[in-house]
Residue, then its C-alpha position, 0 to 999 in steps of 0.5 A: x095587236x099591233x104589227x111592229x115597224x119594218x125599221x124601228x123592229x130590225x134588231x128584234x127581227x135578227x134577235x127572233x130568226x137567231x133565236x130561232x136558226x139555233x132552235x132548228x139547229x138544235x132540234x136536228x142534233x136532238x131529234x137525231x139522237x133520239x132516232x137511235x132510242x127508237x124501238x123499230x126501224x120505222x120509227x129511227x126514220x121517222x125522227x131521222x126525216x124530221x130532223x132532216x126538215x129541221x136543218x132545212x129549216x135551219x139553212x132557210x133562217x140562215x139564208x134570210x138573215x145574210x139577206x138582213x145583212x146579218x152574220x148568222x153565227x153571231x145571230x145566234x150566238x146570244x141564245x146559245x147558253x139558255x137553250x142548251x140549258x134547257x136541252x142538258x137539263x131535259x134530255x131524253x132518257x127513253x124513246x117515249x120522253x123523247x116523243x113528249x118532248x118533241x111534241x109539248x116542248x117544241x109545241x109549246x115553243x113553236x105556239x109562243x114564236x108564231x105568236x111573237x111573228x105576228x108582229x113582224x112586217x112580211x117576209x119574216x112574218x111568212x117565213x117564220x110560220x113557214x119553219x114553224x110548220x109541223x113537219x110530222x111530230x104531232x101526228x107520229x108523237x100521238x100515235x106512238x104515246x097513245x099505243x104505249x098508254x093504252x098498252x101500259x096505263x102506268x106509263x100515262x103518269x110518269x110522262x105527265x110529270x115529265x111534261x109538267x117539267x119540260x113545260x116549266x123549264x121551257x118558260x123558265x128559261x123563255x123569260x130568261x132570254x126576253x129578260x136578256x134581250x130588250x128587242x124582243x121584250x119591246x116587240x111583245x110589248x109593242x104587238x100586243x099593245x100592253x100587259x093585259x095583251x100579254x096576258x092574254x098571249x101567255x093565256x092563249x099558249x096555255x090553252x094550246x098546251x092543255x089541247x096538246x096534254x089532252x090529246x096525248x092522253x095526260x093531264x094538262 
């Protein structure tokens, strides 16, 4: 793994925190949408503090990239398209697809930026792992979706194809946004020295997917 030069790798830098303040730009308006899905009161403020964490995080990227001298508006304008694309054609139509989506898409999401951040020269490495950091999902998701499994085992099922389809948009639309921004594909190619790295990146986001299938008591 090779860590991508602070000047040659300044325009990837912008393209990632772009990429990602509209990530948790987004996250806050689902996760706050999904809050009213929610069964119990505990639950709506449950979803309603993460989305808090996630505008947060939101204003820190903002935040980082005015210090690049960047304009955040325009950062994040190029990613617009692909990831409203995934969120239209993935939205939440229960309280319990709402929690799988949080906890495998963004999961899936979030394995495959802290990856890249690797190689990144410090702060944004830091900062990018900072606001990646689990702000509650994981643990909240799992209670949920085990509870609602062990009390109905049919619903196991029907979230493990809804899973397989947001793990299949989510790549989808991943390769679009690499495709489209030479930046990024330069530093997954530079970091990780050639295809074979790459190879054993896509690998190691894979396992981790599987990880969180099982957990959740689906099929990978």
């Amino acid at each position: 793994m090779t860590e991508v030069d602070e000047g040659t790798g300044h325009r990837a830098v912008i393209d990632l925190l772009g990429v990602l303040a509209y990530a948790e730009l987004t996250a806050f308006d689902r996760l706050a949408e999904d809050a009213r899905l929610a069964p119990t009161l505990d639950g709506r403020a449950a979803l309603a503090r993460m989305a808090a964490a996630e505008i947060a995080h939101h204003e820190r990227l903002s935040a980082r990239l005015r210090e690049l001298g960047a304009d955040v508006s325009a950062a994040m304008t190029p990613f617009v398209a692909a990831l409203d694309a995934f969120h239209d054609g993935t939205r939440a139509s229960t309280w319990l697809e709402g929690l799988v989506k949080a906890y495998v898409g963004d999961g899936l999401a979030a394995d495959f930026y802290r990856e890249v951040a690797a190689f990144l020269p410090q702060p944004d490495r830091a900062l990018v792992e900072e606001v990646l950091a689990d702000t509650g999902h994981a643990d909240f998701a799992l209670r949920e979706v085990r509870a609602a499994i062990a009390a109905d085992p049919k619903v196991a099922g029907r979230l493990a194809l809804w899973a397989r389809r947001l793990v299949g948009e989510a790549l989808t639309q991943s390769q679009a946004v690499i495709a489209e921004h030479d930046e990024l594909a330069e530093l997954i190619i530079t970091g990780t020295g050639d295809l074979a790295g790459v190879g054993e990146l896509l690998g190691r986001i894979t396992a981790a997917h599987s990880v969180r299938m099982r957990a959740l008591g689906l099929n990978p």
